[in-house]
C-alpha positions as CSV (number, residue, x, y, z in Angstrom):
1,X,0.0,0.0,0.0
2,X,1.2,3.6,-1.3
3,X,1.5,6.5,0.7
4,X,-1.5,8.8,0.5
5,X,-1.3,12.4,-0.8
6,X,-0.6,14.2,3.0
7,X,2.3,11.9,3.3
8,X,3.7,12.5,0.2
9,X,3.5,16.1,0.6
10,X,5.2,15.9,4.3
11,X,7.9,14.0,2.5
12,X,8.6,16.1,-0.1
13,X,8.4,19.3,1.6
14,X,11.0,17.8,4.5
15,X,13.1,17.1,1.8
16,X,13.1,20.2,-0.4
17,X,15.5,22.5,1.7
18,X,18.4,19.9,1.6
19,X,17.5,18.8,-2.0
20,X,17.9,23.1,-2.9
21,X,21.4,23.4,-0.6
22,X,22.4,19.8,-1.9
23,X,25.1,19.1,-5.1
24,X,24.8,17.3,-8.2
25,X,25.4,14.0,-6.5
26,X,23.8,14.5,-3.6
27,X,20.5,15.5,-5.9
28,X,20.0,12.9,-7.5
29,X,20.2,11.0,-4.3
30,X,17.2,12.6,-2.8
31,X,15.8,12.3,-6.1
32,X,15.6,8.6,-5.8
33,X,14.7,8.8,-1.9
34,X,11.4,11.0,-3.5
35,X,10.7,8.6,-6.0
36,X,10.4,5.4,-4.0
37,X,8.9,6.6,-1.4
38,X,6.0,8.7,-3.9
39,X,6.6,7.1,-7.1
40,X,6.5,9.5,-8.8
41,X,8.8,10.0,-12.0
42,X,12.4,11.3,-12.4
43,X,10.8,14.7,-13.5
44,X,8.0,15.3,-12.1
45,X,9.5,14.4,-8.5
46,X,12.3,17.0,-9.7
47,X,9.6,19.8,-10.1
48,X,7.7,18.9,-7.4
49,X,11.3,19.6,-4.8
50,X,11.7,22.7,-6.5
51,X,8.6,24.5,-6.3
52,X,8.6,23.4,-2.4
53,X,11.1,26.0,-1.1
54,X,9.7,28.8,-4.1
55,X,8.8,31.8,-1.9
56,X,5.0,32.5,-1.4
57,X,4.3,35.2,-3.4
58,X,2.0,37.9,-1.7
59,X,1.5,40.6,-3.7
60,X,2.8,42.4,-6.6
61,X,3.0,45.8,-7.4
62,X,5.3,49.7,-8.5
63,X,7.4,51.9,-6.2
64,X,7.8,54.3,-9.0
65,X,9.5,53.0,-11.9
66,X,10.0,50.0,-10.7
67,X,8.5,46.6,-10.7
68,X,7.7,45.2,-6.6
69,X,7.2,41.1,-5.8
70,X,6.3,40.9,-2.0
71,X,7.4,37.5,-1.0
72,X,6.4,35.6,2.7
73,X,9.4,35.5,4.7
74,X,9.8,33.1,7.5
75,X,8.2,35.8,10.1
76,X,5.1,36.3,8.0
77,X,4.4,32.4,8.0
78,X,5.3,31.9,11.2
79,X,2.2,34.6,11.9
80,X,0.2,32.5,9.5
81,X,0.4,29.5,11.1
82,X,-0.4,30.7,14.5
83,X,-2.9,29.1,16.3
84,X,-6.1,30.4,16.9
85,X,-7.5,31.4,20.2
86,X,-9.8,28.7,21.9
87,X,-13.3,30.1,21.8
88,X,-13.7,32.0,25.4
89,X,-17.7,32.4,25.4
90,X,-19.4,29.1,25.3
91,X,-22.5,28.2,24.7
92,X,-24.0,28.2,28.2
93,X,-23.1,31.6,28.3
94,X,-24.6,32.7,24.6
95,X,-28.1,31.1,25.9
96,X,-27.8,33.4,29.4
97,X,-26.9,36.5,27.2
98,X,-29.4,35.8,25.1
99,X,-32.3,35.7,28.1
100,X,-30.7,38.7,29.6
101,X,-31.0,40.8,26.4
102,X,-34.6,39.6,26.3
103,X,-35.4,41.0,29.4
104,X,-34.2,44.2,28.6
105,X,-36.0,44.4,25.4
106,X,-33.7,43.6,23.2
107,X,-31.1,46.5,23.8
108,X,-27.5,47.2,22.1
109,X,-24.2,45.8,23.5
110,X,-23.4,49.3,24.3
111,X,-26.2,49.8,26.8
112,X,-26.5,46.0,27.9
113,X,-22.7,46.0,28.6
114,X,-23.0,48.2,31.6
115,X,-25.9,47.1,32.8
116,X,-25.4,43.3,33.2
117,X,-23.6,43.9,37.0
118,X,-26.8,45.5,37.8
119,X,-29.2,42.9,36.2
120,X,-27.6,39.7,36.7
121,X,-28.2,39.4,40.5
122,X,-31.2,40.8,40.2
123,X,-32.8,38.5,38.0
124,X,-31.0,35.4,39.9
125,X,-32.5,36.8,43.3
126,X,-36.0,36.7,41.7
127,X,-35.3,33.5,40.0
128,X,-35.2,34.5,36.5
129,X,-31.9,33.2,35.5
130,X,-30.5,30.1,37.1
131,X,-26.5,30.2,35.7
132,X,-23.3,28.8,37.5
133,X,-21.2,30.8,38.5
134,X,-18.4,30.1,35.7
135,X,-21.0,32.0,33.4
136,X,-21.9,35.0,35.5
137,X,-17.9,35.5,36.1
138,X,-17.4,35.7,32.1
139,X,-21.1,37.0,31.5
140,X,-19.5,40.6,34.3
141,X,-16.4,40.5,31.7
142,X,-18.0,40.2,28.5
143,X,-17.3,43.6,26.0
144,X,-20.0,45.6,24.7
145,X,-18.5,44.4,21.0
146,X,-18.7,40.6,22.1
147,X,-21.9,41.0,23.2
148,X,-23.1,42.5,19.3
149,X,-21.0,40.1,18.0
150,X,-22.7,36.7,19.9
151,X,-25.9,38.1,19.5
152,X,-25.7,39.4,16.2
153,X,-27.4,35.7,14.8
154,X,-30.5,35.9,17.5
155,X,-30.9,39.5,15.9
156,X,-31.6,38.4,12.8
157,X,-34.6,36.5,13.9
158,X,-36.3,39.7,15.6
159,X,-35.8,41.5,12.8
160,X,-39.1,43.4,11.8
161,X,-40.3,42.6,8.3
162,X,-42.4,44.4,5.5
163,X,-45.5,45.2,7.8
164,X,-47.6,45.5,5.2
165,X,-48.4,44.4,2.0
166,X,-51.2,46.2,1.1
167,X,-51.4,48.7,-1.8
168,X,-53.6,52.0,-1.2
169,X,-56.9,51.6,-2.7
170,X,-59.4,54.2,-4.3
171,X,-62.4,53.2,-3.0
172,X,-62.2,55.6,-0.2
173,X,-60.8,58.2,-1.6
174,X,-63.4,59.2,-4.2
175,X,-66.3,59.0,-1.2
176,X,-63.9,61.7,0.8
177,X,-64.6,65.2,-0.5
178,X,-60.8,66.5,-0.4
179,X,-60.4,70.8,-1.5
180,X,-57.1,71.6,-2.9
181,X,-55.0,74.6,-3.4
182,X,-56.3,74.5,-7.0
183,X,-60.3,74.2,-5.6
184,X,-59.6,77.9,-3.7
185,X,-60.9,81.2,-5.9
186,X,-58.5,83.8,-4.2
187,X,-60.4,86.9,-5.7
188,X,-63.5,85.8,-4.1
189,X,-64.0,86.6,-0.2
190,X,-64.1,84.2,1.8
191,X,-67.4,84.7,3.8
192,X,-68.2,84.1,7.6
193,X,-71.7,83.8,8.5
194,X,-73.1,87.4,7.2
195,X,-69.6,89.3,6.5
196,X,-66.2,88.7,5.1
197,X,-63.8,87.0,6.9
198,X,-60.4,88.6,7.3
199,X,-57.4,86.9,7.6
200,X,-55.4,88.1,11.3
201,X,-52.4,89.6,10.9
202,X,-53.8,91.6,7.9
């Protein structure tokens, strides 16, 4: 049984930097290493060493006049490859945010932030929320931002949508007598009860 395509690739890429530093001799040596281990052939093995210690290319672009290649040195993968941070907020503590932010009719992060040290006991005096104590610690730490951010799918749902789909209709309107600027004859008076009406401030 063959090696499958992850161990081929951990082989050749181990092998690349000496196969690039190594002579003549010494090449074809790891050549034949690479092609009984993979088999693949003479060539393609050949190609496949090469393009393993080729620079990532990032970017291209002009300082001027002249032509710019931005290539990943061993720093930028080194930030590439960096793990990523194990998720702080779990789920018990999204589901107590969530009935908290309820509560308080659905308010922004900004005004919920502040006011969770306030709430929280509050609500767990009166039986509201029943949380350990694990989740209140990281529920009094939580950022206004995070607290957008986690709640940001629940949002979505109580989202307000068209509220209504009904079109004007004309029915009404012709049984309404409506006057408009156009209906008004400005050289007649206007006439209240037995004599003309004047307008105040005239």
């Amino acid at each position: 049984m063959g090696l499958t395509m992850k161990e081929k690739q951990a082989a050749t890429k181990q092998l690349a930097l000496d196969y690039k530093r190594a002579g003549k001799k010494e090449k074809g040596e790891i050549l034949d290493t690479v092609i009984e281990l993979t088999g693949y052939n003479r060539s393609y093995a050949a190609r496949v060493l090469r393009e393993r210690v080729k620079p990532r290319v990032l970017g291209k672009g002009r300082r001027g006049k002249v032509q710019v290649t931005l290539v990943e040195d061993e720093r930028t993968k080194r930030k590439r490859k960096q793990r990523k941070r194990s998720r702080k907020y779990d789920r018990d503590v999204v589901v107590a945010l969530r009935k908290v932010w309820v509560i308080c009719d659905c308010i922004c992060g900004k005004r919920l932030g502040p006011y969770l040290p306030e709430i929280i006991p509050v609500l767990g005096r009166l039986g509201e929320l029943k949380i350990a104590a694990e989740v209140e610690k990281k529920l009094l730490t939580i950022s206004p931002a995070t607290i957008d951010r986690l709640l940001a799918p629940v949002r979505k749902q109580y989202q307000l949508k068209a509220r209504s789909n009904t079109k004007p209709g004309t029915l009404l309107k012709h049984q309404v007598p409506v006057r408009t600027f156009s209906d008004w004859d400005e050289k007649r008076p206007l006439v209240c009860g037995d004599r003309p009406c004047v307008p105040r401030g005239r």
